[in-house]
ZAMARGU-4260 file (C-alpha; in steps of 0.2 Angstrom, whole numbers, plus 5000, padded with zeros to 4 digits):
<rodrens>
0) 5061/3886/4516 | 5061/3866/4517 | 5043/3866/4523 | 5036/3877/4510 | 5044/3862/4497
5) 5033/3847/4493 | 5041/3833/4503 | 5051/3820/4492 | 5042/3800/4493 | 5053/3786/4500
10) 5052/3772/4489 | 5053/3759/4500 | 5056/3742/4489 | 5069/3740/4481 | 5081/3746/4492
15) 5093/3754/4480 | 5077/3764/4475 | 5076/3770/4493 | 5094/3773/4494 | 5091/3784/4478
20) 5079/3793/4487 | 5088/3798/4500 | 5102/3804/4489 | 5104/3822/4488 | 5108/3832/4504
25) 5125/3824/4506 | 5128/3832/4489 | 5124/3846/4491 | 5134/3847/4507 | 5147/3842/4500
30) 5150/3854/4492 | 5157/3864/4504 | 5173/3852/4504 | 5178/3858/4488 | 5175/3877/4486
35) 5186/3888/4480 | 5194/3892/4499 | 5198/3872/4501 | 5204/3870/4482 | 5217/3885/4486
40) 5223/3875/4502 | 5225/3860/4494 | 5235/3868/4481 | 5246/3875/4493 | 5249/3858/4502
45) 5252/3849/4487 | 5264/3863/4481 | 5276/3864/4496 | 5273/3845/4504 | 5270/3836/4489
50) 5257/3821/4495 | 5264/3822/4514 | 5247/3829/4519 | 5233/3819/4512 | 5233/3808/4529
55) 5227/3827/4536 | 5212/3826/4522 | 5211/3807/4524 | 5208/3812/4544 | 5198/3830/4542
60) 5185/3821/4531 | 5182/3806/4541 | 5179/3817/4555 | 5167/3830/4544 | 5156/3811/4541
65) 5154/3809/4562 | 5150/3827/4561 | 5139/3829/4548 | 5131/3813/4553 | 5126/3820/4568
70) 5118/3835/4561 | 5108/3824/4550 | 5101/3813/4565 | 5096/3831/4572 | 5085/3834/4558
75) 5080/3817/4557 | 5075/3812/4574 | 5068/3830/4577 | 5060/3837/4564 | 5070/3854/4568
80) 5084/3859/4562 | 5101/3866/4571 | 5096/3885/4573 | 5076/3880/4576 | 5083/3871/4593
85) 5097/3886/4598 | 5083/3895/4597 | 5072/3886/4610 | 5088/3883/4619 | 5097/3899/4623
90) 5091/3916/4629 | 5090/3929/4619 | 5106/3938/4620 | 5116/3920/4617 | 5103/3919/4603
95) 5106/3934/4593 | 5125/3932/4596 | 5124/3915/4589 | 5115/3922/4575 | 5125/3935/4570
100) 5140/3924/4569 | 5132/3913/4559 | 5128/3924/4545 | 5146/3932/4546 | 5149/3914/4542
105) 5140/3912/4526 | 5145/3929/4520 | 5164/3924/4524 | 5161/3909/4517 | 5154/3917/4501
110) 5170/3929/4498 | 5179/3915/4493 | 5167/3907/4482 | 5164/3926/4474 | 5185/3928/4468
115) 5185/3912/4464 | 5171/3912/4452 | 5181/3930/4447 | 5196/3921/4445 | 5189/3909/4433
120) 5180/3922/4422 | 5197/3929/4420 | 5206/3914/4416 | 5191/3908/4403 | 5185/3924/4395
125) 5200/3938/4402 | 5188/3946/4411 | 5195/3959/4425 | 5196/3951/4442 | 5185/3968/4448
130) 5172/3964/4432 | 5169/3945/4438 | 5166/3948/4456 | 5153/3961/4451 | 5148/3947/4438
135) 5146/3931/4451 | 5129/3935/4458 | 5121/3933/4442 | 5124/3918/4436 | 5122/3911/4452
140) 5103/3915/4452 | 5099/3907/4436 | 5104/3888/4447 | 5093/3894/4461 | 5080/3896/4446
145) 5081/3877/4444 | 5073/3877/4465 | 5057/3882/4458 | 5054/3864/4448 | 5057/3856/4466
150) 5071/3852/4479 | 5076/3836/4467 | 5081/3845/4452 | 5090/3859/4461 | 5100/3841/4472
155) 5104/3834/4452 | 5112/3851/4448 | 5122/3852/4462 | 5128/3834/4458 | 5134/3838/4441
160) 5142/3853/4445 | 5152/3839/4458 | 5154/3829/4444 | 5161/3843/4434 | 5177/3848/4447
165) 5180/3831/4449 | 5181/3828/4429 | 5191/3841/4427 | 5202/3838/4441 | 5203/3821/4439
170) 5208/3825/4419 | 5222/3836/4422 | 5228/3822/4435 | 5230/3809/4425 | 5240/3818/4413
175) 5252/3826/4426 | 5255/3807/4433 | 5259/3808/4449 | 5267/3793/4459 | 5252/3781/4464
180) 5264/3772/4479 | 5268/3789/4486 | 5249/3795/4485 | 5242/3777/4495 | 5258/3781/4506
185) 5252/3800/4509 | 5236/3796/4514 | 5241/3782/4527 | 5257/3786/4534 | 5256/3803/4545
190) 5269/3814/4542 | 5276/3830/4548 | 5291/3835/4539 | 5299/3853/4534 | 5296/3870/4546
195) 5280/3876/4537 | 5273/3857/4540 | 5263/3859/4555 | 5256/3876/4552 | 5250/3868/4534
200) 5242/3853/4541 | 5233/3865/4553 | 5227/3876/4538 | 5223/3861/4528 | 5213/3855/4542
205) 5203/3871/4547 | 5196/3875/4531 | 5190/3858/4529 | 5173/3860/4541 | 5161/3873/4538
210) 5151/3881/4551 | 5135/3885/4539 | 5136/3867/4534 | 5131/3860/4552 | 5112/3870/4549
215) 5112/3866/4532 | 5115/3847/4532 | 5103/3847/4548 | 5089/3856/4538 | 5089/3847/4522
220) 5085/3832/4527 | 5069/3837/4534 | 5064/3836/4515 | 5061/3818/4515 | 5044/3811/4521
225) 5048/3799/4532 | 5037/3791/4544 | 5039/3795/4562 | 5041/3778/4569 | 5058/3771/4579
230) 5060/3759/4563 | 5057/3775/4551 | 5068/3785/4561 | 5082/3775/4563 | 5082/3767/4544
235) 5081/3785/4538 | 5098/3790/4548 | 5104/3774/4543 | 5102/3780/4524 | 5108/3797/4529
240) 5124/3790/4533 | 5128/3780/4520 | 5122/3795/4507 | 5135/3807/4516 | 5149/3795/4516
245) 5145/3794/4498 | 5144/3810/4494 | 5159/3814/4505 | 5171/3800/4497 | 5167/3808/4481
250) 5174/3825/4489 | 5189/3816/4498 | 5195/3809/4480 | 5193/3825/4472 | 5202/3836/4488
255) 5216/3820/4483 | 5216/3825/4466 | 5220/3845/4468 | 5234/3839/4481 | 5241/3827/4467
260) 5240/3839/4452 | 5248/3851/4461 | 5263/3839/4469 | 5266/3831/4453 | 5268/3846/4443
265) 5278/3858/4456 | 5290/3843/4461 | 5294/3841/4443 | 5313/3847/4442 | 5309/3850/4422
270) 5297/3864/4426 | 5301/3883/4422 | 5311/3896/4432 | 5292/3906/4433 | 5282/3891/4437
275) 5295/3885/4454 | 5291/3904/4459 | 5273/3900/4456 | 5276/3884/4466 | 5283/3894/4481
280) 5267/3906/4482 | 5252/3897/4475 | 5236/3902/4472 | 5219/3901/4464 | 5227/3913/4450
285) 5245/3908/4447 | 5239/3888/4449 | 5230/3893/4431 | 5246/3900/4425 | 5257/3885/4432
290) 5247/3870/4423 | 5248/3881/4409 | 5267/3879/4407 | 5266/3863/4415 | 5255/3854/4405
295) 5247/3864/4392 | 5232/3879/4389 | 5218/3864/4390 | 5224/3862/4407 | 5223/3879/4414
300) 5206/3880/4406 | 5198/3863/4414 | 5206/3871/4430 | 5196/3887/4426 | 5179/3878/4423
305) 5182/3867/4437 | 5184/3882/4448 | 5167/3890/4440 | 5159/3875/4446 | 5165/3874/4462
310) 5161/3893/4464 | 5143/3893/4459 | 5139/3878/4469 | 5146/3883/4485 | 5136/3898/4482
315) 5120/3890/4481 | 5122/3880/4496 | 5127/3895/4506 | 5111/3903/4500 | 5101/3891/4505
320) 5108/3890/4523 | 5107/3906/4527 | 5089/3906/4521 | 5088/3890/4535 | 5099/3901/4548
325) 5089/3917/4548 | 5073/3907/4546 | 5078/3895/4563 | 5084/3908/4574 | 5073/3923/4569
330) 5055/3918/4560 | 5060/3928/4547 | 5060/3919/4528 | 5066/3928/4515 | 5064/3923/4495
335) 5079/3913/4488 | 5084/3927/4474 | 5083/3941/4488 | 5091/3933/4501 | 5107/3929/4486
340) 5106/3947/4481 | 5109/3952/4501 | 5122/3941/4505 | 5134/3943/4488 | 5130/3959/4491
345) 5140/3960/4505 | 5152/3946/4503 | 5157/3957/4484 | 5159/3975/4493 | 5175/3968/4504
350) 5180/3958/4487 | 5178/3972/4475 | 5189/3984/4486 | 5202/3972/4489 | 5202/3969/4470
355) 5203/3988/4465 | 5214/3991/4478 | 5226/3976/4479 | 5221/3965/4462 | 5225/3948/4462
360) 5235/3948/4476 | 5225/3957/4487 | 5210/3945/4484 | 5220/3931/4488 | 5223/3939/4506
365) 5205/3940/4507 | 5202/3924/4505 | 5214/3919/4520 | 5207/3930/4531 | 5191/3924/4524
370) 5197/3906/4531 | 5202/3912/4549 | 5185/3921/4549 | 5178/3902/4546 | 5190/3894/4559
375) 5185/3908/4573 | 5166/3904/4571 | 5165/3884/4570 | 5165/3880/4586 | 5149/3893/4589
380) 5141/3878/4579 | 5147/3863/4584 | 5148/3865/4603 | 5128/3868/4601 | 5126/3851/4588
385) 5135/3843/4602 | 5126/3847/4614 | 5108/3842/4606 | 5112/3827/4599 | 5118/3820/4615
390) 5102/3825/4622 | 5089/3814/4628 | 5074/3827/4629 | 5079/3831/4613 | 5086/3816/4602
395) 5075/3802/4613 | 5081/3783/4609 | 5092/3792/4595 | 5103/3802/4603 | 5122/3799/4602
400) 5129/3782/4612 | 5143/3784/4624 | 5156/3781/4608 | 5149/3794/4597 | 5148/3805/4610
405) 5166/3803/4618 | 5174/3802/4598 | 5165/3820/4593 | 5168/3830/4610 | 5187/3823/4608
410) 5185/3829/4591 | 5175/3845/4595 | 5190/3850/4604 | 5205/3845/4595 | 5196/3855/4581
415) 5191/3870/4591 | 5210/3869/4600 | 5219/3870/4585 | 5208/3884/4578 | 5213/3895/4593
420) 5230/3891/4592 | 5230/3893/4570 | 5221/3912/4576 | 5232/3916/4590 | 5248/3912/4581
425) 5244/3920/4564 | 5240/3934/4574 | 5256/3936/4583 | 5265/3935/4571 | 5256/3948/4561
430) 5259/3961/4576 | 5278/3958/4578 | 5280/3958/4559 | 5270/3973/4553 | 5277/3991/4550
435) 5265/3998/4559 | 5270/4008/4575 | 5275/4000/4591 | 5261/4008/4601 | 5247/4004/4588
440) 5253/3986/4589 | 5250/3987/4607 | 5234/3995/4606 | 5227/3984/4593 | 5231/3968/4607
445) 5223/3976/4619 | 5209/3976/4611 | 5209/3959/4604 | 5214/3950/4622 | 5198/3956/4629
450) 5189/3949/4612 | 5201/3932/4615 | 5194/3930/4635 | 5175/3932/4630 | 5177/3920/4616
455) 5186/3905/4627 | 5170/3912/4640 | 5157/3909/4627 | 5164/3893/4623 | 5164/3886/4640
460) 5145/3895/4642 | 5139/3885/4629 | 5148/3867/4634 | 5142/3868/4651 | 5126/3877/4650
465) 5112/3866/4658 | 5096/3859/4645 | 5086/3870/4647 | 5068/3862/4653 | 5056/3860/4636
470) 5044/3847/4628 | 5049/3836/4616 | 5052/3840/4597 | 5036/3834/4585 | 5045/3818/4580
475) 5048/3813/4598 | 5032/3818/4606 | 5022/3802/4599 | 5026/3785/4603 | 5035/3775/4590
480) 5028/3760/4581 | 5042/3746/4581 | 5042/3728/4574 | 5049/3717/4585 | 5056/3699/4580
485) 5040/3689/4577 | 5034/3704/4565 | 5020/3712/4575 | 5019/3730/4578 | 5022/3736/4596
490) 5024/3753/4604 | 5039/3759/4610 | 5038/3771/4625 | 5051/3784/4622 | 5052/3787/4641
495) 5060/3771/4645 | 5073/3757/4643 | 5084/3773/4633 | 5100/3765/4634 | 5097/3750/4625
500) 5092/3759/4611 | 5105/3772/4608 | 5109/3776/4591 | 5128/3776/4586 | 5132/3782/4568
505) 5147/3772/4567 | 5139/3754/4568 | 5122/3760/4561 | 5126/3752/4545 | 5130/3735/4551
510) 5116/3737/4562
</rodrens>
C-alpha cells in the first residue's frame, strides 16, 4: 500500500519545515489512544477513582512512546515493516498463526470503534443502536476517499478529527471544573486505593497499547523519502521521535481530559439519584445521559460528536493496517474500500447480534470482551518488535542500545504479565459466578487450560527463537555516507565498530 503512494519530500532547511514534514504518522497512530474502547475505560476510571489513576495513563503512554519509537526505527532503518520481517523470520506455521491473530486484532479492535460510532448516531440523531452499526461503514469510506489525493491529506484529516475529541472534551472539562491540585497530584503520586483499584489500573493499562498499532506505525513511516545514509537514518528516527511524543502528549491530555470530566461530574455530591447509578456502571451510552444531567444537553452532544470522531478515525487507521498486515505477511494487497467493507463486515455481524439481542447493554459487553481480545494478542506483536529491533542483522548501527533494550523487555513483560493475569482472573471469576452447570464449567476449562499452555509456549517460542540467518534489509545492505567533524563525507562500514554507534530513542534528541 505505502509503496504504491508517491513518497512525501523532506525539506531539509529550515528545520521546523523538516519537522513538518515528518508530521503525520504519529497522528495517525495516535489515534488508537483514544478510540472508543480507551474513552469507555477512562470513563470508568474517572467515575469510581476520581483522578487516582492518571499516574496509570501518565505511565501506560510513556511506555506506548519507547514502544512505538521502536516500530518506527523498524521501518526507518529497514525499509520493511513489522509483518514484511515476521515474514522472512518465522516458518510458515508461526507465520500464518501470527497472521491470523493479527487480523483478529484489527477486527476486535474495530467492534468497538463500530458501537461507538453507533452510539453516537443515537445520541446525535436517535438512531437505533442496531441502525448505526449497520450505518458505520459508510461514512467511514468517504475519509478513505480523501487517500486518493495522497497519504498527506488523508494525515491532516486524521489530525482534525484529533483535534475534534480533544475540543470537545477539553470543552465539556472546563465547564465541569474539576480540581487542578488533585489532577497534577493524580498524575504523579501512584495510588492504589479502594478493592476495584488494582483490577482498574490493570484495565486502564491494557487497553492503552494496541497490537495493529506496532505494524502500522512501522509501516507508515516508509512514506517518507529519506535518504539511506547513517546521518539520513538517524536524523529521520530522530524526527520520528519527537513527531510521536507530539502526537502522543496530544493523546495523553485528552485520555486526562475524559478521566477529569468523568471525576468531576460523578464526585459531585449535588448530582441526581439516576446519574450516581450511572456513575456506578458507566459506559459509552449512559456517560451521554450523565453530562446531560450534569452539565446540560450541549454537553452530551459534544460528547457524541467527540465519540463520532474518535470512531471514524480509529477505523481508518485500522484499515489501513490490516491492508499493511495482510500485504507483509501474505503478498496479498487488497484496495482500501474493499478491504474496509471485509473487515466491518465482520467486526458489525458480532455488534449487530449483540445489539438485536442484548441492546445497549449487550454492546457494551462486547466491547469488554473486545478489550481482553486486544490484551490476549499484544504480545504476539511486541515479542517479535523486540526481538528485531535489537537485531544487528537487522537494524545494523541503529539497533536498540543496551538501555532501550533492557527498559522495553522489562516493559514487554510487565505488559504481557499483567494481561495474562487480567485474562486469567476475569476468566475465573466468570466460571465460578455463572449459572451455568457445574460440569459445563469444568468442561469449558479444560478446554481453555490446554489454550492457556500453548499460549505461554508460543510466547517463550518467539522470545527465545534464534535469528534466523538472512541478508540485510535494502537500507542496510549499502554502506552509509557519514560527515564526520571536519565536514567531509566518509563511509561508514556497517560491519564494524557497532557498538559505538548504537541508537538509543531516549537520548536520541539530545543527541
Amino acid at each position: 500500500l505505502g509503496r504504491d503512494m508517491a513518497l512525501v519530500q523532506i525539506q531539509e532547511t529550515p528545520r521546523w519545515k523538516k519537522l513538518l514534514s515528518f508530521l503525520g504518522p504519529g497522528f495517525l497512530v495516535s489515534v488508537a489512544y483514544l478510540d472508543p474502547g480507551n474513552l469507555e475505560t477512562d470513563l470508568q476510571a474517572g467515575a469510581i477513582h476520581k483522578y487516582e489513576l492518571l499516574w496509570i495513563v501518565l505511565t501506560g503512554l510513556t511506555f506506548a512512546h519507547l514502544i512505538q519509537s521502536c516500530s518506527a526505527n523498524l521501518g526507518v532503518a529497514t525499509g520493511k515493516h513489522l509483518s514484511e520481517h515476521c515474514k522472512t523470520e518465522y516458518p510458515n506455521p508461526v507465520k500464518y498463526c501470527l497472521w491470523i491473530l493479527a487480523e483478529l486484532a484489527v477486527i476486535a479492535a474495530d467492534i468497538p470503534e463500530v458501537i461507538g460510532t453507533a452510539f453516537a448516531l443515537n445520541i446525535l440523531f436517535n438512531i437505533p443502536i442496531w441502525g448505526g452499526v449497520l450505518l458505520a461503514g459508510l461514512n467511514t469510506l468517504l475519509i478513505l476517499g480523501v487517500q486518493r489525493y495522497g497519504i498527506r491529506k488523508l494525515e491532516v484529516a486524521i489530525g482534525i478529527l484529533v483535534l475534534v475529541v480533544g475540543g470537545c472534551f477539553c470543552s465539556v472539562m472546563v465547564h465541569a471544573r474539576p480540581n487542578a491540585k488533585e489532577i497534577v497530584t493524580g498524575m504523579f503520586v501512584p495510588r492504589l486505593r479502594g478493592e476495584r483499584a488494582t483490577r482498574d489500573a490493570i484495565a486502564l493499562l491494557g487497553a492503552l497499547i494496541m497490537p495493529h498499532n506496532l505494524f502500522l506505525h512501522s509501516a507508515l513511516v516508509i512514506s517518507r523519502k529519506i535518504p539511506h545514509t547513517f546521518d539520513g537514518i538517524r536524523s529521520a528516527s530522530k524526527y520520528f521521535l519527537i513527531e510521536s511524543g507530539l502526537a502522543l502528549s496530544i493523546a495523553f491530555l485528552i485520555n486526562v481530559a475524559v478521566v477529569s470530566v468523568s471525576g468531576s461530574v460523578c464526585s459531585n455530591p449535588n448530582i441526581s439519584a439516576e446519574s450516581k447509578v450511572h456513575c456506578k456502571r458507566i459506559t459509552l451510552e449512559s456517560a451521554a445521559f450523565l453530562l446531560k444531567d450534569a452539565l446540560g444537553k450541549w454537553s452530551s452532544k459534544l460528547y457524541a460528536l467527540s465519540l463520532l470522531a474518535s470512531g471514524q478515525s480509529s477505523t481508518v487507521t485500522g484499515t489501513y493496517a490490516g491492508q499493511y498486515i495482510m500485504e507483509g505477511f501474505l503478498d496479498l494487497k487488497m484496495k482500501l474500500w474493499l478491504r474496509n467493507l471485509l473487515t466491518r463486515c465482520i467486526a458489525i455481524a458480532p455488534s449487530l447480534i449483540a445489539c438485536i439481542i442484548g441492546g445497549s447493554s449487550g454492546a457494551s459487553r462486547l466491547i469488554i470482551i473486545a478489550s481482553m481480545i486486544l490484551s490476549f494478542e499484544l504480545p504476539f506483536a511486541l515479542v517479535p518488535l523486540l526481538r528485531f529491533t535489537s537485531s544487528e542483522a537487522k537494524m545494523g548501527h541503529h539497533k536498540n542500545s543496551i538501555t532501550v533494550t533492557l527498559i522495553s523487555w522489562f516493559l514487554g513483560f510487565c505488559s504481557t504479565g499483567i494481561n495474562i493475569y487480567f485474562l486469567s482472573t476475569t476468566l475465573i471469576g466468570w466460571m465460578t459466578r455463572n449459572q451455568m452447570p457445574k460440569a459445563a464449567s469444568i468442561l469449558i476449562g479444560v478446554v481453555i487450560f490446554p489454550i492457556m499452555i500453548f499460549y505461554v509456549a508460543m510466547l517463550i517460542y518467539l522470545t527465545l527463537k534464534a535469528e534466523t540467518p538472512a541478508m540485510r534489509t535494502p537500507n542496510l545492505e549499502m554502506n552509509s555516507v557519514r560527515t564526520d567533524e571536519t565536514g567531509s563525507e566518509r563511509e561508514s562500514d556497517f560491519s564494524s565498530n557497532h557498538g559505538a554507534h548504537e541508537i538509543d530513542v531516549v537520548n536520541i534528541v539530545s543527541r
